[in-house]
PDBQT receptor file of N, H, CA, C and O in Angstrom, charges set to zero:
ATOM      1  N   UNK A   1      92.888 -10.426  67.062  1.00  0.00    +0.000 N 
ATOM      2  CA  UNK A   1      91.466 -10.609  67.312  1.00  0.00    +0.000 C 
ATOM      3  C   UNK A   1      90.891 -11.526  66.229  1.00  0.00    +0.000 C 
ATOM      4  O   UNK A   1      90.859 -11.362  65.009  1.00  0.00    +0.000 OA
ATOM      5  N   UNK A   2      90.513 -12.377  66.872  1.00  0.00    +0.000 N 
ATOM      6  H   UNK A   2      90.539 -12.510  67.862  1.00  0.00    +0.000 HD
ATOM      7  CA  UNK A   2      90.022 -13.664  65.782  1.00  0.00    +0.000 C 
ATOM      8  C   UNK A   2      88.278 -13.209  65.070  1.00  0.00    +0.000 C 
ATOM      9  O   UNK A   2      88.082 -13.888  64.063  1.00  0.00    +0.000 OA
ATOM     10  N   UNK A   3      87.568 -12.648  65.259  1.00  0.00    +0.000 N 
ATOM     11  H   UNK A   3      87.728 -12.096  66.077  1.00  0.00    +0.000 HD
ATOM     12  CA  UNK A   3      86.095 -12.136  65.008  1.00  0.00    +0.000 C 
ATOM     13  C   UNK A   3      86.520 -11.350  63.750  1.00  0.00    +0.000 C 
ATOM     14  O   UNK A   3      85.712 -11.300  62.822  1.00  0.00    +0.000 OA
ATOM     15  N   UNK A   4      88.272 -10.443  63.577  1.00  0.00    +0.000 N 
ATOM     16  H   UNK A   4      88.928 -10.484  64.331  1.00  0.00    +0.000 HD
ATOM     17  CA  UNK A   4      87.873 -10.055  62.088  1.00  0.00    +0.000 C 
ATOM     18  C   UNK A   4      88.141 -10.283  60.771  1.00  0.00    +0.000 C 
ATOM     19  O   UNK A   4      88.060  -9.645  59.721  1.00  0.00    +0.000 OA
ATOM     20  N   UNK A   5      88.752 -12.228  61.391  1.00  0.00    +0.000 N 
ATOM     21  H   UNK A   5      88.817 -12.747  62.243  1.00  0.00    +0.000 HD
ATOM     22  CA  UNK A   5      89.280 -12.661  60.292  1.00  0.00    +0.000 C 
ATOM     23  C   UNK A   5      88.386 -13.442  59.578  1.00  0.00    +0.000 C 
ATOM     24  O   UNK A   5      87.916 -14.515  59.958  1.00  0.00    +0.000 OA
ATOM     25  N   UNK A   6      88.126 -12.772  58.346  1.00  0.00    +0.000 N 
ATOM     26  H   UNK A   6      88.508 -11.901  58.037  1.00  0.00    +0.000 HD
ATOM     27  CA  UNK A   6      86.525 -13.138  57.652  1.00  0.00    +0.000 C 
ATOM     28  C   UNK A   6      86.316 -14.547  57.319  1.00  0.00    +0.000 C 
ATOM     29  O   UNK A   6      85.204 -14.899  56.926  1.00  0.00    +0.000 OA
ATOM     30  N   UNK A   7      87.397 -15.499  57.453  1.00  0.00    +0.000 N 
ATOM     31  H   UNK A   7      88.300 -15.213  57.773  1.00  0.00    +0.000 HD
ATOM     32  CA  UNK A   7      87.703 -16.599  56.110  1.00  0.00    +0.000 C 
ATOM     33  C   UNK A   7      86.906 -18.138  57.235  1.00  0.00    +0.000 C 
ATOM     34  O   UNK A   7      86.339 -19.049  56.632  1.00  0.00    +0.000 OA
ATOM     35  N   UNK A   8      86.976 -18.162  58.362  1.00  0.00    +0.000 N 
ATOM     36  H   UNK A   8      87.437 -17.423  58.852  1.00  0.00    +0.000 HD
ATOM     37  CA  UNK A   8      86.133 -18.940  58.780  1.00  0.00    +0.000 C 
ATOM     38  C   UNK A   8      84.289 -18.521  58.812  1.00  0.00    +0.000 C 
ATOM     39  O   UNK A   8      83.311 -19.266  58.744  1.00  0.00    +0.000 OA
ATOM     40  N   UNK A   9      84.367 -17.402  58.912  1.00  0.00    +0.000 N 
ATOM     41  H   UNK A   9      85.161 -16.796  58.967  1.00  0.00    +0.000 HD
ATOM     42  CA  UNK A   9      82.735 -16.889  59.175  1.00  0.00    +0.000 C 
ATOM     43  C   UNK A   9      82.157 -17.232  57.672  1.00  0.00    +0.000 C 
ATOM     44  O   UNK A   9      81.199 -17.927  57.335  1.00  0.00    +0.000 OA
ATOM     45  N   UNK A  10      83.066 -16.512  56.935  1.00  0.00    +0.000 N 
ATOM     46  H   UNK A  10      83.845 -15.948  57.209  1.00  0.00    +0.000 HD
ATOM     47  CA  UNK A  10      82.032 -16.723  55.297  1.00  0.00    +0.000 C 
ATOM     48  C   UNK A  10      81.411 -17.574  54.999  1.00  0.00    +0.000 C 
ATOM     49  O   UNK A  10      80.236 -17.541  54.633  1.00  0.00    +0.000 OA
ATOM     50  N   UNK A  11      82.682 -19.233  55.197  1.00  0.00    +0.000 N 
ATOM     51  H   UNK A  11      83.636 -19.260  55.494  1.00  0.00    +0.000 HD
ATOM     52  CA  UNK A  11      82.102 -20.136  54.808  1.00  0.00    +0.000 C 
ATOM     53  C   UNK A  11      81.102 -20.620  55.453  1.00  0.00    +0.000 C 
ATOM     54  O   UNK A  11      80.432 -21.315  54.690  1.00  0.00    +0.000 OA
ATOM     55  N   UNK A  12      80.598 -20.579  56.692  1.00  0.00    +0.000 N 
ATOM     56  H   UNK A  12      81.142 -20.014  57.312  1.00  0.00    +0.000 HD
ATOM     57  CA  UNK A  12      79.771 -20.930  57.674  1.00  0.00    +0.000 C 
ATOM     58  C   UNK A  12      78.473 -20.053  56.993  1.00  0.00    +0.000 C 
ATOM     59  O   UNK A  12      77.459 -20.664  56.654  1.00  0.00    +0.000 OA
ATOM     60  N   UNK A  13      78.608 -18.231  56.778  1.00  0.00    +0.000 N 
ATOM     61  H   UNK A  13      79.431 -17.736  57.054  1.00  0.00    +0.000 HD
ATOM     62  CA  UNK A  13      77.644 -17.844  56.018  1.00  0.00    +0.000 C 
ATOM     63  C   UNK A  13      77.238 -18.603  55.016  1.00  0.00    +0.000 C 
ATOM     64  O   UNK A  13      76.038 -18.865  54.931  1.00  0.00    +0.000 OA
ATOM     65  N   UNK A  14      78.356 -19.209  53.863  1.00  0.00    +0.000 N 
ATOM     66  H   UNK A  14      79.331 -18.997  53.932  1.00  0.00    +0.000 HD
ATOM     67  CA  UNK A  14      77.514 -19.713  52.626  1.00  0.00    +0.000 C 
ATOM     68  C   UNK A  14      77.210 -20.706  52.918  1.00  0.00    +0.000 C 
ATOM     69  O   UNK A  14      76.400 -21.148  52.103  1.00  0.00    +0.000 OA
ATOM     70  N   UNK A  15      77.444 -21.446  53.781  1.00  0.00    +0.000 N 
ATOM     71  H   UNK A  15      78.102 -21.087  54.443  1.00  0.00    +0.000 HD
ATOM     72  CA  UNK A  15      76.680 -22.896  54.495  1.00  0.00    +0.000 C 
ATOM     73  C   UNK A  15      75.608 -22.888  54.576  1.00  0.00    +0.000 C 
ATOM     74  O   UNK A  15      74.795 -23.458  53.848  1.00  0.00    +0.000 OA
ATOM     75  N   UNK A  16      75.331 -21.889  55.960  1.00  0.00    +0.000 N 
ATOM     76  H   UNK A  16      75.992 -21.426  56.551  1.00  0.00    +0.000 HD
ATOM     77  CA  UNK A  16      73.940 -21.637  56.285  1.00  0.00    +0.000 C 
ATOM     78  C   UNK A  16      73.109 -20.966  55.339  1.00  0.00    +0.000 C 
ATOM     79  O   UNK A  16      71.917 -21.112  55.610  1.00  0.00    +0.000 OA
ATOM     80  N   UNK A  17      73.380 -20.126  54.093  1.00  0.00    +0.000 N 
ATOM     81  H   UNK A  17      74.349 -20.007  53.873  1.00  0.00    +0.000 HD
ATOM     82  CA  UNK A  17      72.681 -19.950  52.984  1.00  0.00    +0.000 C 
ATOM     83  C   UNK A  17      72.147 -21.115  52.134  1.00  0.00    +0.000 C 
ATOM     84  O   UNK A  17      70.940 -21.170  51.898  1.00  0.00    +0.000 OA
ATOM     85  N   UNK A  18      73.179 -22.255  51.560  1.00  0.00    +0.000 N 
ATOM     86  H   UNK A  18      74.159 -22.210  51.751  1.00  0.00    +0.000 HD
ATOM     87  CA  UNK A  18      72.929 -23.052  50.834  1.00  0.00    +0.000 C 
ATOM     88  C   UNK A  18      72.058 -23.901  51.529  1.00  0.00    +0.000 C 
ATOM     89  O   UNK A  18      71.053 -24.307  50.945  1.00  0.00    +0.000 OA
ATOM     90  N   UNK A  19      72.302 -24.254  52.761  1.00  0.00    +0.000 N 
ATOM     91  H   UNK A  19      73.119 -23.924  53.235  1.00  0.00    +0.000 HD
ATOM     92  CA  UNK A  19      71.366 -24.914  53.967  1.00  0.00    +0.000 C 
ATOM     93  C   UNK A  19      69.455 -24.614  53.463  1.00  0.00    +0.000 C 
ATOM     94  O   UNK A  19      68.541 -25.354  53.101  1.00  0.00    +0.000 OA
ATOM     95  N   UNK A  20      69.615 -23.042  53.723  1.00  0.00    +0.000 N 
ATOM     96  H   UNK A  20      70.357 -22.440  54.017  1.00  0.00    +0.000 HD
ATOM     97  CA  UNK A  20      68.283 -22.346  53.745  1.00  0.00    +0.000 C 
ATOM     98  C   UNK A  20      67.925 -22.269  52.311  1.00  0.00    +0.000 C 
ATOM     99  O   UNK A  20      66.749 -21.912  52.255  1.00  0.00    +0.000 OA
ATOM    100  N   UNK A  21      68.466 -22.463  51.009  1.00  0.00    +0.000 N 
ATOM    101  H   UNK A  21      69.422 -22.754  51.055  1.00  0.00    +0.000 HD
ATOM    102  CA  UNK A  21      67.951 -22.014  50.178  1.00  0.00    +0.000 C 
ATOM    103  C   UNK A  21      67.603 -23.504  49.189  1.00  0.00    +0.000 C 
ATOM    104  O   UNK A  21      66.901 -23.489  48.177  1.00  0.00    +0.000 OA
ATOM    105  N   UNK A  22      68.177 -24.549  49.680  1.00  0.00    +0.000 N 
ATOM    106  H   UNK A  22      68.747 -24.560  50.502  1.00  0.00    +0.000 HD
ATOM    107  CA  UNK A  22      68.102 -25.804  48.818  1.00  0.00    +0.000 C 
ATOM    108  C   UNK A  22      67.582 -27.016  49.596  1.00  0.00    +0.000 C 
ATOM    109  O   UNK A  22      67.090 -28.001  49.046  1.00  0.00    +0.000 OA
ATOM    110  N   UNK A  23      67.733 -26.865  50.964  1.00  0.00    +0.000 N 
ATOM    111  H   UNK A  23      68.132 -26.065  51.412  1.00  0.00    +0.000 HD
ATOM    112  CA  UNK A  23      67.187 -28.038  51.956  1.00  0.00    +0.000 C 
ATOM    113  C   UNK A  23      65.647 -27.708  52.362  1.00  0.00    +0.000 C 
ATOM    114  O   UNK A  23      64.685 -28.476  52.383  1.00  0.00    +0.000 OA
ATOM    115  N   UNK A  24      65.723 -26.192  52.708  1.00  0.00    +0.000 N 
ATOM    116  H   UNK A  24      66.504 -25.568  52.691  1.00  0.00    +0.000 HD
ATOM    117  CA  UNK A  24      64.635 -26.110  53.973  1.00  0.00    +0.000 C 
ATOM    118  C   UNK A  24      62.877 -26.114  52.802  1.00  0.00    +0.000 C 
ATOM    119  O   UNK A  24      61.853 -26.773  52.984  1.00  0.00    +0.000 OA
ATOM    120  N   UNK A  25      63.229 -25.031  51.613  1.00  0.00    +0.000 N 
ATOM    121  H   UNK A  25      64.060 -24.496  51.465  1.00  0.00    +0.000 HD
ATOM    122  CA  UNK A  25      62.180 -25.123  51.154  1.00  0.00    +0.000 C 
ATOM    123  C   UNK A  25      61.112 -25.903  50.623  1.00  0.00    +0.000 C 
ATOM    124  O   UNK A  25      59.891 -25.792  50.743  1.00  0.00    +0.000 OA
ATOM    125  N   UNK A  26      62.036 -26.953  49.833  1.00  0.00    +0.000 N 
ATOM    126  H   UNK A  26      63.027 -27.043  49.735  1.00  0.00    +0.000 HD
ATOM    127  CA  UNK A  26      61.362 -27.870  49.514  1.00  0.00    +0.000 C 
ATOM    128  C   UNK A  26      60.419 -28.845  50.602  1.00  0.00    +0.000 C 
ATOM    129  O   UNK A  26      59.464 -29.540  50.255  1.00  0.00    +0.000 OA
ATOM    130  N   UNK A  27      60.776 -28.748  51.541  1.00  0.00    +0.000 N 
ATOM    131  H   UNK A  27      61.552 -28.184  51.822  1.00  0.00    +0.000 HD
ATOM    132  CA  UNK A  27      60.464 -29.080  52.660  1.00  0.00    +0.000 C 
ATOM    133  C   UNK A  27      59.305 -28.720  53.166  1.00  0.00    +0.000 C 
ATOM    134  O   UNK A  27      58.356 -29.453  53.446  1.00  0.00    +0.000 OA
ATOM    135  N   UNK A  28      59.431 -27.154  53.322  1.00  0.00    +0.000 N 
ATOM    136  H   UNK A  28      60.202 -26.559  53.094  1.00  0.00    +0.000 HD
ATOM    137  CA  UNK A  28      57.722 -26.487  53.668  1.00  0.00    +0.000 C 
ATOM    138  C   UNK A  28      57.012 -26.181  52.694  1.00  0.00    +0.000 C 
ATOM    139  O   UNK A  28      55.866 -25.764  52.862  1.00  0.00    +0.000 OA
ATOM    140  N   UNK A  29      57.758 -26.385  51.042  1.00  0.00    +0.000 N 
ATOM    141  H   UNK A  29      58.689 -26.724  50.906  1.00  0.00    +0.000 HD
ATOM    142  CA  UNK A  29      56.513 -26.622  50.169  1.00  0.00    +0.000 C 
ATOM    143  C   UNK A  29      55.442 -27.897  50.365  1.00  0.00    +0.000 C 
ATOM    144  O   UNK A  29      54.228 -27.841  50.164  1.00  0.00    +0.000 OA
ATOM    145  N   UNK A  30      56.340 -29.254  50.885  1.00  0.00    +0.000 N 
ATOM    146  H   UNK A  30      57.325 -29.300  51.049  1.00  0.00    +0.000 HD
ATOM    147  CA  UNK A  30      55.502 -30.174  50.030  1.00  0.00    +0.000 C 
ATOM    148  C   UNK A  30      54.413 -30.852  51.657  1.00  0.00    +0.000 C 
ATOM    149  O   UNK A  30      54.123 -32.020  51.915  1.00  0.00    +0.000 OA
ATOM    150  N   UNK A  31      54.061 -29.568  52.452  1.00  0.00    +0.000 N 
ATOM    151  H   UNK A  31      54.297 -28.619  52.243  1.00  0.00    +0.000 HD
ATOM    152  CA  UNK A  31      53.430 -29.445  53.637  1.00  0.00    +0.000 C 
ATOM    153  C   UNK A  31      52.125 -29.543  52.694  1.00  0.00    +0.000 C 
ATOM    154  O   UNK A  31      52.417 -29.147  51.566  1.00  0.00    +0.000 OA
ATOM    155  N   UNK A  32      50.751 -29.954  52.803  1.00  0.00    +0.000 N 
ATOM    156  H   UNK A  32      50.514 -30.276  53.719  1.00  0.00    +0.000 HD
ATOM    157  CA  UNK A  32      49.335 -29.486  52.468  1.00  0.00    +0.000 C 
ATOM    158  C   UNK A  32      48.890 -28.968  54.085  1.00  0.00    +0.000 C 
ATOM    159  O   UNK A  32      49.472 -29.036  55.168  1.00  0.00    +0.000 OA
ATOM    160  N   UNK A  33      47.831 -28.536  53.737  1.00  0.00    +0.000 N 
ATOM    161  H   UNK A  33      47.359 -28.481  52.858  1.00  0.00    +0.000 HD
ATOM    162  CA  UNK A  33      47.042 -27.906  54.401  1.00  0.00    +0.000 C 
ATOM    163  C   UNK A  33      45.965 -28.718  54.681  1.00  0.00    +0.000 C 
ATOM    164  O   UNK A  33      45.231 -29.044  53.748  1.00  0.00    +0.000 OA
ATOM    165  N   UNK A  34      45.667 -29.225  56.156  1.00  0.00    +0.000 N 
ATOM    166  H   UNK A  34      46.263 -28.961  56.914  1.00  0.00    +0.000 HD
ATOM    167  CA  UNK A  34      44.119 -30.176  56.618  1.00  0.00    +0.000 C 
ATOM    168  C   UNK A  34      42.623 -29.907  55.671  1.00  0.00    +0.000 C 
ATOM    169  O   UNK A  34      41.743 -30.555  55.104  1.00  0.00    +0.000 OA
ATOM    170  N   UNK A  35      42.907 -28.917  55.864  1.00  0.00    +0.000 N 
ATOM    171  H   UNK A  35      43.622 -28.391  56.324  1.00  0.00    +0.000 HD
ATOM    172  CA  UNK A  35      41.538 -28.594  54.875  1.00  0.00    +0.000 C 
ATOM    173  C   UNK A  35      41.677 -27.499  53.578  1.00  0.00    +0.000 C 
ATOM    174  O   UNK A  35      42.006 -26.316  53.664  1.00  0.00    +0.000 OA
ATOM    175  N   UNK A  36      41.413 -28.072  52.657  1.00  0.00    +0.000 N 
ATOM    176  H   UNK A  36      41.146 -29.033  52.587  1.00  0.00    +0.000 HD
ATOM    177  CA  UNK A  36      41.368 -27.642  51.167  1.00  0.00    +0.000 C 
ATOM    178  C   UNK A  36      40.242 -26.540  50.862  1.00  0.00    +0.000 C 
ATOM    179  O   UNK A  36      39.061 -26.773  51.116  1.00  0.00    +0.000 OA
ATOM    180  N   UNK A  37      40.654 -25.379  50.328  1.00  0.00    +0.000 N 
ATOM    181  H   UNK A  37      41.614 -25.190  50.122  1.00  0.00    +0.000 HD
ATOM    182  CA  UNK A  37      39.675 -24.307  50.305  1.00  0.00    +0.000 C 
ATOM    183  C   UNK A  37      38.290 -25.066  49.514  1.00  0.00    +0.000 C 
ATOM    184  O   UNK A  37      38.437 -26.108  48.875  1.00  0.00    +0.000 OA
ATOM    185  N   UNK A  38      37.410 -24.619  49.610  1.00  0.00    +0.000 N 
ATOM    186  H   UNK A  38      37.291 -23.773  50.130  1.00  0.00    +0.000 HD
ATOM    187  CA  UNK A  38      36.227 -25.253  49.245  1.00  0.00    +0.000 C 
ATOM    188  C   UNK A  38      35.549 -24.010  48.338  1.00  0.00    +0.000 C 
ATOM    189  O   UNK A  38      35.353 -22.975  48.976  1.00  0.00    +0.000 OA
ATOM    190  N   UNK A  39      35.111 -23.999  46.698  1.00  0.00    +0.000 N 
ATOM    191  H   UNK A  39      35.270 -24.840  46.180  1.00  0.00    +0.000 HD
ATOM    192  CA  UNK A  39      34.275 -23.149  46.472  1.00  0.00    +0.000 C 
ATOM    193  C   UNK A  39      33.013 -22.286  46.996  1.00  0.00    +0.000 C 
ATOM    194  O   UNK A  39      32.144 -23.014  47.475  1.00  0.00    +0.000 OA
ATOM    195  N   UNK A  40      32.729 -21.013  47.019  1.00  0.00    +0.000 N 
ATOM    196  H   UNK A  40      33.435 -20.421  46.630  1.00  0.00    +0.000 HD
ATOM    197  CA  UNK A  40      31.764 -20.253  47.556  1.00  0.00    +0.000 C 
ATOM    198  C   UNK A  40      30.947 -21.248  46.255  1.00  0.00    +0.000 C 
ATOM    199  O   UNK A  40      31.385 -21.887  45.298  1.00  0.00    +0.000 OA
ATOM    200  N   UNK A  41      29.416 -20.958  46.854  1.00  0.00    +0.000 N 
ATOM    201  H   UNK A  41      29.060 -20.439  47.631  1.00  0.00    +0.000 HD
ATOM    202  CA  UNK A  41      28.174 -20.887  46.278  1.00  0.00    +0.000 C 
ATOM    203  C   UNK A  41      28.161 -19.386  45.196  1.00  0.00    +0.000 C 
ATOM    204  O   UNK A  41      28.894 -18.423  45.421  1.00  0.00    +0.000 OA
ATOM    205  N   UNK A  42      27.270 -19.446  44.137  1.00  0.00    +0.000 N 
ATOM    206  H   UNK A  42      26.674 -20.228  43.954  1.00  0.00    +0.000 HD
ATOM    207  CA  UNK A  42      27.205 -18.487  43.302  1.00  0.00    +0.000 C 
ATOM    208  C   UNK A  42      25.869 -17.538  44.025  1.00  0.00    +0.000 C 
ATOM    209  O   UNK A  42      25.841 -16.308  44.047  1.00  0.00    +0.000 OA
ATOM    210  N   UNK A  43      24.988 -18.299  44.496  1.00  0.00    +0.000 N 
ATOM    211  H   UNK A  43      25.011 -19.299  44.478  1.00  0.00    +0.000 HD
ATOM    212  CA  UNK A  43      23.530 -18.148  45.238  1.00  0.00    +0.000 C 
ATOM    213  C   UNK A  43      23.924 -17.546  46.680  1.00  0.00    +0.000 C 
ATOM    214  O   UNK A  43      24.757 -17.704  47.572  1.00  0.00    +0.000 OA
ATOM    215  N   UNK A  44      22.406 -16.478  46.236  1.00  0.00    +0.000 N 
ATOM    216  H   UNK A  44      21.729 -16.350  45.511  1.00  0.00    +0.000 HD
ATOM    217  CA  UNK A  44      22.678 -15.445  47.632  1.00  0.00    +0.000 C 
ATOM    218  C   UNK A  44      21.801 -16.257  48.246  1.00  0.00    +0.000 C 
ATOM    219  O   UNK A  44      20.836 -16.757  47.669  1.00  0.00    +0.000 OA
ATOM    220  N   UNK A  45      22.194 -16.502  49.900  1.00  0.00    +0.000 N 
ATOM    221  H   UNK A  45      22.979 -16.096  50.369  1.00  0.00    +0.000 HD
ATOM    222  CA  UNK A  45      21.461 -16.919  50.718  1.00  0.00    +0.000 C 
ATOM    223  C   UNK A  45      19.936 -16.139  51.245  1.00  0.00    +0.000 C 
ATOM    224  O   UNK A  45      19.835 -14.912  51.230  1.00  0.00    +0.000 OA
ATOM    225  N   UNK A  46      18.839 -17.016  51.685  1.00  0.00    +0.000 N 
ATOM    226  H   UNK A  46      18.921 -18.012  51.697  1.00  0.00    +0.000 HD
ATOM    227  CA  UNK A  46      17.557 -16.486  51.516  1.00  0.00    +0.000 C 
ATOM    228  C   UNK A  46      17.656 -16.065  53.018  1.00  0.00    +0.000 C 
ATOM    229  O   UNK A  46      18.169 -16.783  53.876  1.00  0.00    +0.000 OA
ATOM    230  N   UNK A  47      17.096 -14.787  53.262  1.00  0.00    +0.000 N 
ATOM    231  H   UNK A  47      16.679 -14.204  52.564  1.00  0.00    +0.000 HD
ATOM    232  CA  UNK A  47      17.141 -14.472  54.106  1.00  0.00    +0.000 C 
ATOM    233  C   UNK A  47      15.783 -13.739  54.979  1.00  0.00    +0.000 C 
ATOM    234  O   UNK A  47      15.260 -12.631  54.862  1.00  0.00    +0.000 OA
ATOM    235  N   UNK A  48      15.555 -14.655  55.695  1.00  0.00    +0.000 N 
ATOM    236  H   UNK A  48      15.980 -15.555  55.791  1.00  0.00    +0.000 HD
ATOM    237  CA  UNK A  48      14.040 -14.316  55.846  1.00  0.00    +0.000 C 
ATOM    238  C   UNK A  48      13.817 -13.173  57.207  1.00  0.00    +0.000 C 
ATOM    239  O   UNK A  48      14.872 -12.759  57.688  1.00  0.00    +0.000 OA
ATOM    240  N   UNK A  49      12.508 -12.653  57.839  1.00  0.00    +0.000 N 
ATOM    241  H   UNK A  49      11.651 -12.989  57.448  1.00  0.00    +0.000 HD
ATOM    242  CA  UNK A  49      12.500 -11.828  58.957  1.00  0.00    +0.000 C 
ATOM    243  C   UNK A  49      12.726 -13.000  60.209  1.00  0.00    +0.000 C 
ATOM    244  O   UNK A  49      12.519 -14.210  60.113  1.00  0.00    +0.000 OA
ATOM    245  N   UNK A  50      13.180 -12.300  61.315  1.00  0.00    +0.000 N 
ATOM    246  H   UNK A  50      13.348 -11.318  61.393  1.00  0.00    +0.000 HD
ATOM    247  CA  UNK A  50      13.674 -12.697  62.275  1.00  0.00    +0.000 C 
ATOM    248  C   UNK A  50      12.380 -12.474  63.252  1.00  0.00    +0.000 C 
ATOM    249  O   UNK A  50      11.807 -11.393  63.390  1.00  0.00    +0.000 OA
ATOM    250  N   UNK A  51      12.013 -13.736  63.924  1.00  0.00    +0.000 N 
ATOM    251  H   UNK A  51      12.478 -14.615  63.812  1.00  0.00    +0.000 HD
ATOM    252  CA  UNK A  51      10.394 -13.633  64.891  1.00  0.00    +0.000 C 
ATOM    253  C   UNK A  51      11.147 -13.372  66.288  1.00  0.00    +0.000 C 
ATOM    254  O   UNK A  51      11.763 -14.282  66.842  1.00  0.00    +0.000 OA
ATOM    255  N   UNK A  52      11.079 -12.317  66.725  1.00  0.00    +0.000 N 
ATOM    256  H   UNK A  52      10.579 -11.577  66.275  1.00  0.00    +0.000 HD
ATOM    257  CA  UNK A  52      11.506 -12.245  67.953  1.00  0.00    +0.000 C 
ATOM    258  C   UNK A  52      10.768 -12.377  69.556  1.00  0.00    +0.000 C 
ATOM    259  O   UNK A  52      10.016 -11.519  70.019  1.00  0.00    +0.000 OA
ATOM    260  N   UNK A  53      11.095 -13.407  70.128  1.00  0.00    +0.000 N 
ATOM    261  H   UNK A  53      11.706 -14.104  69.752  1.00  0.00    +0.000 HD
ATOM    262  CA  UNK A  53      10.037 -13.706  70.982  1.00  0.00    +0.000 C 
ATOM    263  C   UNK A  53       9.552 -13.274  72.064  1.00  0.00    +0.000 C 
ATOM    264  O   UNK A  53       8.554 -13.670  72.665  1.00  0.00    +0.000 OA
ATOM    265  N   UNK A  54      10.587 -12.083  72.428  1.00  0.00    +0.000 N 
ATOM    266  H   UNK A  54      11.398 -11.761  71.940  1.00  0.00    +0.000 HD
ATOM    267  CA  UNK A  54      10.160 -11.006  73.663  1.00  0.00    +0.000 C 
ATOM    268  C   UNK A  54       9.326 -10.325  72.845  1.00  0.00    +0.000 C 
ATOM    269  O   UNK A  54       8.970  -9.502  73.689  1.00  0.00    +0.000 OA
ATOM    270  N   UNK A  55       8.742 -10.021  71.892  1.00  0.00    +0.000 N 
ATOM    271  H   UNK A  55       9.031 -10.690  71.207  1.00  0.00    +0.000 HD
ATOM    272  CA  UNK A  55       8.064  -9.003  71.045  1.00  0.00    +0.000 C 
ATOM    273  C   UNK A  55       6.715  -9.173  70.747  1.00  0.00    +0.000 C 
ATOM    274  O   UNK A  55       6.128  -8.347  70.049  1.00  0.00    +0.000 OA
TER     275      UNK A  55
């Protein structure tokens, strides 16, 4: 039975490890994001009464 002879699978494991751990990341690090977080205001917004016009 060829599935329990470990010596082809491993290397294919450490392939696909070294693959994922040295190719892929750098990759979806150097992604930005469309829009850049933007600072809140320190100021509470003024908040006035509401004229309701059925009323």
């Amino acid at each position: 039975m060829p599935q329990l002879n470990p010596t082809p699978w491993f290397i294919i494991l450490v392939f696909s490890w070294l693959i994922f751990l040295l190719f892929i990341p750098p990759k979806v690090i150097s992604h930005e994001t469309p829009n850049q977080p933007s600072h809140q205001s320190t100021e509470k917004a003024q908040m006035g009464a509401w004229t309701w016009l059925w009323h």
